[in-house]
C-alpha positions in Angstrom: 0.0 0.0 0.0 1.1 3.6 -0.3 2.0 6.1 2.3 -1.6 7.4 1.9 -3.9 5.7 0.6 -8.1 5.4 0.6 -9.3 1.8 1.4 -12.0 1.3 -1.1 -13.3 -2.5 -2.2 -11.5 -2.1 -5.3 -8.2 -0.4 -3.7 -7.8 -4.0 -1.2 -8.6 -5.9 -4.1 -6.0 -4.5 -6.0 -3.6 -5.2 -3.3 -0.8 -8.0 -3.4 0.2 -7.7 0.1 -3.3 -8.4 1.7 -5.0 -11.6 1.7 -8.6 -11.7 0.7 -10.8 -14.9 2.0 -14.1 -13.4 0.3 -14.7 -10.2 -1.9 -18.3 -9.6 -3.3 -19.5 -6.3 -4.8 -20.2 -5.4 -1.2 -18.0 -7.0 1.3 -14.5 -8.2 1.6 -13.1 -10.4 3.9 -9.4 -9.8 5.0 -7.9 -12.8 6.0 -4.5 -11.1 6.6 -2.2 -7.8 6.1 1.1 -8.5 5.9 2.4 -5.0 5.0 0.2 -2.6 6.9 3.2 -1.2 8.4 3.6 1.1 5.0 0.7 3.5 5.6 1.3 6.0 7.3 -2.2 7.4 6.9 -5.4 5.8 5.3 -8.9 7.3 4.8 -11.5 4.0 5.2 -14.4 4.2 2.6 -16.1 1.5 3.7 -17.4 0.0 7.5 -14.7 -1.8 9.1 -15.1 -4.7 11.8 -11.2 -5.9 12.7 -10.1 -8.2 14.9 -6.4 -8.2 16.5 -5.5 -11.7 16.1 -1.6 -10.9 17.4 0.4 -7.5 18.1 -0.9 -4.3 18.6 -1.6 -1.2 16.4 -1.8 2.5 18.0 -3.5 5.3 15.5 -5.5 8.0 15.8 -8.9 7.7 13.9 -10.4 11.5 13.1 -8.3 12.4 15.8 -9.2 10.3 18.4 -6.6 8.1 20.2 -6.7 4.2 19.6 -5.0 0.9 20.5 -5.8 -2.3 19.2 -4.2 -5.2 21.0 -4.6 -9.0 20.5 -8.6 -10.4 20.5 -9.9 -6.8 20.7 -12.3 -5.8 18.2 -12.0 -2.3 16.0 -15.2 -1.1 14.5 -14.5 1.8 12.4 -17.3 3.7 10.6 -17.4 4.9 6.8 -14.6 7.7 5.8 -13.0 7.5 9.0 -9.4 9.0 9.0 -6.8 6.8 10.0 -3.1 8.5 11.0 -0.2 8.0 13.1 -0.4 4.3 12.7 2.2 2.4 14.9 2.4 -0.8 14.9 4.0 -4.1 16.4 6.2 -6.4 14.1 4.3 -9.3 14.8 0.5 -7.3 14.3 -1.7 -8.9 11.8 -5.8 -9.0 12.0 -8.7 -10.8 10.4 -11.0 -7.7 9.0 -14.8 -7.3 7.3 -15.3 -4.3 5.0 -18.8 -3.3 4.1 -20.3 -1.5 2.5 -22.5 1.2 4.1 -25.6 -0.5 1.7 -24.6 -3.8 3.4 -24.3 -3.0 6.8 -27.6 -1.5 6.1 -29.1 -4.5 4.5 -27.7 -6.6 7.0 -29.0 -4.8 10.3 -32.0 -3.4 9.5 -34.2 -2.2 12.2 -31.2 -2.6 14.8 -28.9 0.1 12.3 -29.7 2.2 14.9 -27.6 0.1 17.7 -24.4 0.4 15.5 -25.5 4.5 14.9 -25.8 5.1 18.4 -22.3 3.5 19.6 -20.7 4.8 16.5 -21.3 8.2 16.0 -23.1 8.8 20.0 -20.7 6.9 22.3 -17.7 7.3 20.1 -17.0 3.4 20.6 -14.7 1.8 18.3 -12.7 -1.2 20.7 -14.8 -3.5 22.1 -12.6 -6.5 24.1 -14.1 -10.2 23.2 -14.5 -12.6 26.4 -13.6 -16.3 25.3 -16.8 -17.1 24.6 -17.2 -14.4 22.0 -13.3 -15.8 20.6 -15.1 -19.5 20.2 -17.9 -18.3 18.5 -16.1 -15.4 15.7 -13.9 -18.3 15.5 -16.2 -20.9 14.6 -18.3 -18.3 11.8 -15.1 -17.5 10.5 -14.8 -21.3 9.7 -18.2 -21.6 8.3 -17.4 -18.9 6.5 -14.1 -20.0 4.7 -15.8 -23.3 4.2 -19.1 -21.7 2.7 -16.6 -19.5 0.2 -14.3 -22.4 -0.7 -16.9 -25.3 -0.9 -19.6 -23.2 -2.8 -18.1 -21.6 -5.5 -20.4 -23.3 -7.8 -23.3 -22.3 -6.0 -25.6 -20.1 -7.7 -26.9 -18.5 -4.4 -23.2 -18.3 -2.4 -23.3 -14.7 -2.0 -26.8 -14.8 -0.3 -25.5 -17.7 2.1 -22.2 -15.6 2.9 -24.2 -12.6 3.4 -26.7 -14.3 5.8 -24.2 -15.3 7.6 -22.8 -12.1 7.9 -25.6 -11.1 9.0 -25.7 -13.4 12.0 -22.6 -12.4 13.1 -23.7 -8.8 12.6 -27.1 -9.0 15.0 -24.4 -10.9 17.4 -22.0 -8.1 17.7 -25.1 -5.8 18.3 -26.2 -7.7 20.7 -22.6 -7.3 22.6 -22.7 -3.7 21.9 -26.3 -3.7 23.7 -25.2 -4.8 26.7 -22.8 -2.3 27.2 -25.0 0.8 26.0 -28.8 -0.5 26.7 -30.3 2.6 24.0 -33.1 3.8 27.1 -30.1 4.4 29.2 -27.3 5.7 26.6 -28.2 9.1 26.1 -26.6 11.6 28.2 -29.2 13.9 29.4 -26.5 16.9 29.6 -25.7 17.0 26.0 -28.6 18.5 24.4 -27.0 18.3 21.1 -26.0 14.4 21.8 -29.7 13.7 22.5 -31.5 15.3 19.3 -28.7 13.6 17.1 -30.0 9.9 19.1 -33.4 11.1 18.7 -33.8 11.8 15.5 -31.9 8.9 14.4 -34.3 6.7 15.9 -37.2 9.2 14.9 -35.7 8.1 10.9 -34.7 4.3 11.6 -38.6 3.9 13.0 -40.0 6.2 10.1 -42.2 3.9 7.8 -41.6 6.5 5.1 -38.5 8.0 5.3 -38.4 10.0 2.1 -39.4 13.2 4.0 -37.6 16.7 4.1 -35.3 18.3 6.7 -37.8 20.3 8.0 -40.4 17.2 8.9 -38.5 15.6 11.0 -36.4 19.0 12.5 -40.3 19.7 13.4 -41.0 16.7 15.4 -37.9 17.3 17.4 -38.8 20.9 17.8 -35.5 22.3 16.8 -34.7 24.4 13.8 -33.9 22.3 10.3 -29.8 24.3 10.3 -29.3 22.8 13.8 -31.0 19.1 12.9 -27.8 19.9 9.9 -25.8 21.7 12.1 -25.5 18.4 15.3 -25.4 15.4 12.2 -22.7 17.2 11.1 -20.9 17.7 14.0 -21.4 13.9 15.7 -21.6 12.4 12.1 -19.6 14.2 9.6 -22.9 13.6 7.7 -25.6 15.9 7.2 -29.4 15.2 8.3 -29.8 15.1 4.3 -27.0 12.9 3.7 -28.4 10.5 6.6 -32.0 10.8 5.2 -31.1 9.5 1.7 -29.2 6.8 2.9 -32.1 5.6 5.3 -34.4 5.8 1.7 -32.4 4.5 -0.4 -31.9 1.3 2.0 -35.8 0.7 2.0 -35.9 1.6 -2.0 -33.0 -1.5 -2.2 -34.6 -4.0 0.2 -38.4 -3.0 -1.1 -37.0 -3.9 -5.0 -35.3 -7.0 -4.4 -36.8 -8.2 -1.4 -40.2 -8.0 -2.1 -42.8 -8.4 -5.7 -44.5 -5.2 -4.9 -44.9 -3.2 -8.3 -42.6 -0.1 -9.0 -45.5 2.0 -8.3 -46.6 0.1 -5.3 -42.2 0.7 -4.0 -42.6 4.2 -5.1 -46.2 4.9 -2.6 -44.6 2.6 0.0 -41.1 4.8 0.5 -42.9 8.3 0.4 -43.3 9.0 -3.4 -46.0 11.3 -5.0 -45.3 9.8 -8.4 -43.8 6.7 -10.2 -42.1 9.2 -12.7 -40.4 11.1 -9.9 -39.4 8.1 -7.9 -37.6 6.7 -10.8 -35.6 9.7 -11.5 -34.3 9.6 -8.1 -33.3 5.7 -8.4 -31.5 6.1 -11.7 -29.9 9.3 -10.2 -28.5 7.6 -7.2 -28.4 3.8 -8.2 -27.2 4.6 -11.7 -30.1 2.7 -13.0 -34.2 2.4 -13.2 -35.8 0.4 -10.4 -36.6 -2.2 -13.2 -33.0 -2.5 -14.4 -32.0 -2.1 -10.4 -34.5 -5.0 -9.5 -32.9 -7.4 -12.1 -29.6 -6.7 -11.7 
């Protein structure tokens, strides 16, 4: 890798030094990184679970001190900035990186667990007890034995994917337990608490596909400060987090379901077919038809 470098899909794909067990148009599964040593600096454009499996690595991610030592768990959120990495001669990891439509996919209604810890608690290291070790350890071998064994498969990437998503609802479920959501917010941060709220205000949302101002106005704050506090926790605005949130239902509603286009377009908060197929070529790159089949 170079001195500084963005961590896309295609960038670790591209890489000779790191050892891919899966790759996917959405996730990649690092089995090793032998040369990590050589960035000095890294900006992460994809959802990041690592495990430690020897050594230690200290960096600073968006400016916030971090050190990763052996069976601790790094979760790293989208277009984090990685710098001043230091790390062990004998540090090496196992690694998932998602894509922020996967992790999407893959949580669901509990997206807002990771979005609280993430971007409300700030928590990135997360220490596994042995019996978390036995089990990671044991999906990681269904894993490698799902990718090796089912290449001919014709639905592998669904299989891998659900079990993904297993180990996904089971890290959540960790993360639960040490930030119950009734409990997590800090009542003193005014600020902290509207950025909570109205991410559960959009997770529980049936239609999402709503303006700034709606859901500002149900929080009774102002639509610039709604901006103004996604920004600041997030790095994301209340826009940026809305369309995500939509375009998540539009994906799952198209190729999880046999509702009609028009019946998609009513059920995620569109006056009209026409419109609503604009916006999915615009952001998808392609109509919900050519999306659906693809």
């Amino acid at each position: 890798m170079n001195q500084n470098t963005e961590i896309t899909l295609q960038s670790l794909a591209q890489q000779e030094e790191v050892n891919i067990g899966y790759i996917d148009n959405e996730i990649v599964v690092v089995d090793s990184i032998q040369k990590f040593a050589q960035v000095n600096e890294a900006r992460v454009a994809m959802n990041v679970i690592m495990i430690c499996t020897s050594g230690r690595i200290d960096a600073r991610m968006n400016d916030i001190n971090m050190q990763l030592t052996k069976n601790q768990v790094a979760i790293v959120p989208q277009n984090i900035v990685v710098t001043d990495i230091m790390i062990s001669p004998d540090f090496d990891l196992k690694a998932i990186f998602l894509t922020n439509s996967a992790l999407q996919s893959m949580l669901r209604e509990k997206m807002s667990i990771w979005n609280h810890v993430m971007y409300v608690h700030h928590l990135h290291i997360l220490t596994l007890n042995n019996d978390n070790l036995a089990f990671y350890s044991r999906f990681y071998d269904l894993v490698s034995i799902v990718v090796e064994l089912g290449k001919d498969n014709p639905f592998r990437t669904q299989v891998v994917q659900s079990l993904f998503r297993a180990a996904m609802l089971g890290l959540c479920g960790e993360i639960m337990l040490k930030f119950p959501l009734d409990a997590a917010v800090d009542k003193t941060q005014i600020s902290n608490g509207h950025f909570q709220r109205f991410l559960l205000l959009l997770h529980d949302s049936d239609v999402k596909y709503r303006s700034v101002e709606s859901y500002a106005s149900e929080l009774c704050i102002s639509p610039k400060y709604l901006t103004s506090i996604c920004k600041n926790y997030s790095g994301k605005t209340a826009s940026d987090w809305i369309r995500e949130q939509v375009l998540e239902d539009i994906r799952y509603y198209l190729k999880k379901t046999d509702l009609s286009i028009k019946q998609v377009s009513a059920r995620v908060g569109f006056s009209n077919a026409s419109f609503f197929g604009k916006y999915v070529k615009e952001h998808l790159g392609m109509t919900p038809n050519e999306f659906r089949k693809s």
